[in-house]
C-alpha positions in Angstrom: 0.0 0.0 0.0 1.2 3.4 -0.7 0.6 6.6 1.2 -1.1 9.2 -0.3 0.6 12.5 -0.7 -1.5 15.7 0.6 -0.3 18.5 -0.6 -1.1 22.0 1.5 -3.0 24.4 -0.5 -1.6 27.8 -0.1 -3.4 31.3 -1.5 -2.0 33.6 -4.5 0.6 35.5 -2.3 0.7 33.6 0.9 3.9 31.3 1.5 3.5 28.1 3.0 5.7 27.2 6.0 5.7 29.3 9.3 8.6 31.5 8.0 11.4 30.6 10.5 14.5 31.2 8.7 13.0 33.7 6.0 16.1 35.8 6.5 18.4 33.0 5.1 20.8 35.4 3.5 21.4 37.6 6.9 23.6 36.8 9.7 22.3 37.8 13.4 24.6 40.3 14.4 25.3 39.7 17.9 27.2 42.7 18.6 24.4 44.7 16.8 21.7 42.8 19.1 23.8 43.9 22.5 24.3 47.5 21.0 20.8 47.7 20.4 20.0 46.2 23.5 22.2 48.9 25.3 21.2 51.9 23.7 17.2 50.7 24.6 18.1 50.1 28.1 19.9 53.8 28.1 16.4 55.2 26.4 14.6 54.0 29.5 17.7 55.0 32.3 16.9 58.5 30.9 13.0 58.4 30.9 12.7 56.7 34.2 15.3 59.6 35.8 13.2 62.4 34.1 10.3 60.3 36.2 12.2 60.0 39.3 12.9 64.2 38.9 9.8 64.9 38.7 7.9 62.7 41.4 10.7 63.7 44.0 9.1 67.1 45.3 8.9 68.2 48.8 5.8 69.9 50.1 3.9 69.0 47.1 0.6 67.0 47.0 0.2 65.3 43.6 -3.3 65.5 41.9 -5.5 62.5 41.5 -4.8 62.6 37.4 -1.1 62.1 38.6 -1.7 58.8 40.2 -5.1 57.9 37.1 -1.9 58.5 35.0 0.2 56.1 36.6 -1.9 53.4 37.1 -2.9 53.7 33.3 0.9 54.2 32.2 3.3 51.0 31.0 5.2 52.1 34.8 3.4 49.5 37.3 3.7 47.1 34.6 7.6 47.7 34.9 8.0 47.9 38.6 6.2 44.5 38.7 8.3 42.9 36.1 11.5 44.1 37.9 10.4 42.9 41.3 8.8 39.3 40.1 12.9 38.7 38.1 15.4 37.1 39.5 18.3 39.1 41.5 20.5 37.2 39.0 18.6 39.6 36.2 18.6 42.1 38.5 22.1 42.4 38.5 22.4 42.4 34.3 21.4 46.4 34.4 21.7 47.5 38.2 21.7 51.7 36.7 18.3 50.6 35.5 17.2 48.5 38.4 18.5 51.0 41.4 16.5 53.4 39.1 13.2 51.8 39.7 13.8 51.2 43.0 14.1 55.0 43.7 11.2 56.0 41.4 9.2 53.1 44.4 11.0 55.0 47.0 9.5 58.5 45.7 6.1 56.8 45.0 5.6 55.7 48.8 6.4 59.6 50.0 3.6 61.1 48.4 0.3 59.6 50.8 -1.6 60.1 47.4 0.6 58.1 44.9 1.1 55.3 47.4 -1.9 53.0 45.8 0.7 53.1 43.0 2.8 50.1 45.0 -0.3 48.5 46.2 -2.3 45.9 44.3 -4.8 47.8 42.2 -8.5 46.8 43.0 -9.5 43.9 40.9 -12.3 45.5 39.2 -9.8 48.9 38.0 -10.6 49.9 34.7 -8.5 52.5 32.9 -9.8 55.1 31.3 
């Protein structure tokens, strides 16, 4: 007996396969892919100490749009990330990490951002 042969009908323009290895002609670059990575993580160092500058007032009450903003933001998402990782990852960008662990320090000294570091209520919704 011979096994039939079923041959996967594709659409005009659609390629079959799950195109791993479509780049066949490039080489990963793994200096490039560090460099990248560097310059990304620098990005961030900056934005997150802009952050930090601005949250670290004295005698200053932040607004409630200040802390709708932050919950609503890609920022809790980050602190939560960077607590749940290892200390071993931790240690891979400490300028980053020491960072976020200031910009948690300044969250906690303003009464009205501190449900920023607190679980959110199940049922938040943002805006």
């Amino acid at each position: 007996m011979q096994a039939k042969k079923t041959e996967v009908k594709t659409l005009p323009g659609q390629s079959k396969g799950v195109m791993y290895g479509t780049d066949q002609d490039k080489k990963w670059n793994v200096n490039e892919f560090f460099e990248s990575k560097k310059s990304r993580s620098e990005q961030l160092l900056s934005l997150l100490e802009i952050l930090e500058t601005f949250l670290d007032f004295k005698n200053w009450e932040p607004p409630q749009k200040l802390l709708d903003a932050i919950c609503e933001s890609s920022l809790l998402p980050l602190l939560e990330t960077t607590y749940a990782t290892a200390m071993l990852d931790l240690a891979k960008e400490p300028e980053l990490t020491l960072c976020l662990l200031r910009i948690t320090k300044v969250l906690t000294k303003h009464k009205a951002l501190v449900p920023c570091i607190l679980p959110l209520d199940e049922h938040y919704q943002p805006k």
